[in-house]
N, C-alpha and C positions, 0 to 999 in steps of 0.2 A: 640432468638425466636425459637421455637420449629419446626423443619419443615413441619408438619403437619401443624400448621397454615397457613403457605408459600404457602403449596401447598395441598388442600384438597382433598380428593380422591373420594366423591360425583357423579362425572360424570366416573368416571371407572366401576359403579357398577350398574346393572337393576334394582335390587333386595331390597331394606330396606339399611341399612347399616352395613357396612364392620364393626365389635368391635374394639374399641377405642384402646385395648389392643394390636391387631394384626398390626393395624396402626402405633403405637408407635415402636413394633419391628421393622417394618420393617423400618424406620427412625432413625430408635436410631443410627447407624453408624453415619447416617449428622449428627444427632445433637451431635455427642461425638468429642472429638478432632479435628484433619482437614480432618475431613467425608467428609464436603461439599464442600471444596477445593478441596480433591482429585475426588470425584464424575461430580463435574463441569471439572474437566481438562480430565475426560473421554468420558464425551460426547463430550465437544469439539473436540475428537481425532476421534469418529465417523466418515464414510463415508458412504454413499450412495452405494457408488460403491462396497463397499465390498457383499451389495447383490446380485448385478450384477453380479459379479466376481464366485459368487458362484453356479449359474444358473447351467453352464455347468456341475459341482459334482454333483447337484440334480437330473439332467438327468440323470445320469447315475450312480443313486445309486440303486444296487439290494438289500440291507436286507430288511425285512420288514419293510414295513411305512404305516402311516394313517394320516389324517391330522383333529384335532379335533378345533372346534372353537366356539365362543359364538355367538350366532340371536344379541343380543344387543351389540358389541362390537361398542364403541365409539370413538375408535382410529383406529382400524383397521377392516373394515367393510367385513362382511361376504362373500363380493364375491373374496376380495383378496384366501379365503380356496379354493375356485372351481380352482381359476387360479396357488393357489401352488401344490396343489391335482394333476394337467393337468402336473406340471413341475417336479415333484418327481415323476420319473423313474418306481419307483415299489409301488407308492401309489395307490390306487383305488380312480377314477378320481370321487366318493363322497364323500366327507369329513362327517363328523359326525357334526353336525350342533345342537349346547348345547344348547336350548329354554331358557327366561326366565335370560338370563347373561349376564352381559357383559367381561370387558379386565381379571379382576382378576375371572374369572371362577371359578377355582380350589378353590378360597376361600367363591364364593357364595355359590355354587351346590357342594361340595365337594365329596357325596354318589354319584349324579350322573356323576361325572367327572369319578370317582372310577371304576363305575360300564363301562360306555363305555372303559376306557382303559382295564377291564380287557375281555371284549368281545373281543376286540381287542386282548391280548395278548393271549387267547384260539385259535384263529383259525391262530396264526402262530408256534403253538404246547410248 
């Protein structure tokens, strides 16, 4: 069974839907040989802690950073960007907040994902 039906991707998105075709790339590994075997044994390997762990680097990363996120994110809800924005060292403690998207952004609003990264990469020259 194709993993797209397994797991629909309806609630990642604000916006109409995500094309069927971009869906299917992005699953075609699980659904090929032992994609989902190996996918499953990597989450399982997942920790929590390794965010935690990572806390301390983010404080005290100087290159440039910004922290960009979707109003409609269904997984990871908007105020988490304020509170990574506060913890990344040299981000500007407003995150860029994408109206209108949710988790897969970059694939609703693509022109305007585009368009804020490149504001962004102008004013770090």
């Amino acid at each position: 069974m194709p993993m797209r039906k397994v797991f629909p991707l309806p609630q990642t998105v604000a916006r109409g839907r995500l094309p069927d075709s971009m869906i299917d790339d992005w699953f075609f590994a699980l659904d090929t040989g032992d994609g989902l075997d190996d996918w499953c044994r990597y989450v399982r390997s997942q920790s929590a802690r390794w965010t935690m762990d990572a806390v301390p680097t983010l404080k005290n990363w100087t290159k440039p950073a910004h922290v960009f996120w979707a109003t409609d994110d269904q997984f990871l809800p908007p105020s988490w960007a304020v509170r990574l924005a506060h913890t990344v060292g040299s981000a500007d403690d407003r995150p860029t907040l994408l109206p209108n998207a949710g988790h897969f952004f970059q694939a609703e609003i693509p022109a305007t994902a585009a368009e804020e990264l490149t504001r962004f990469f102008r004013t770090v020259g």
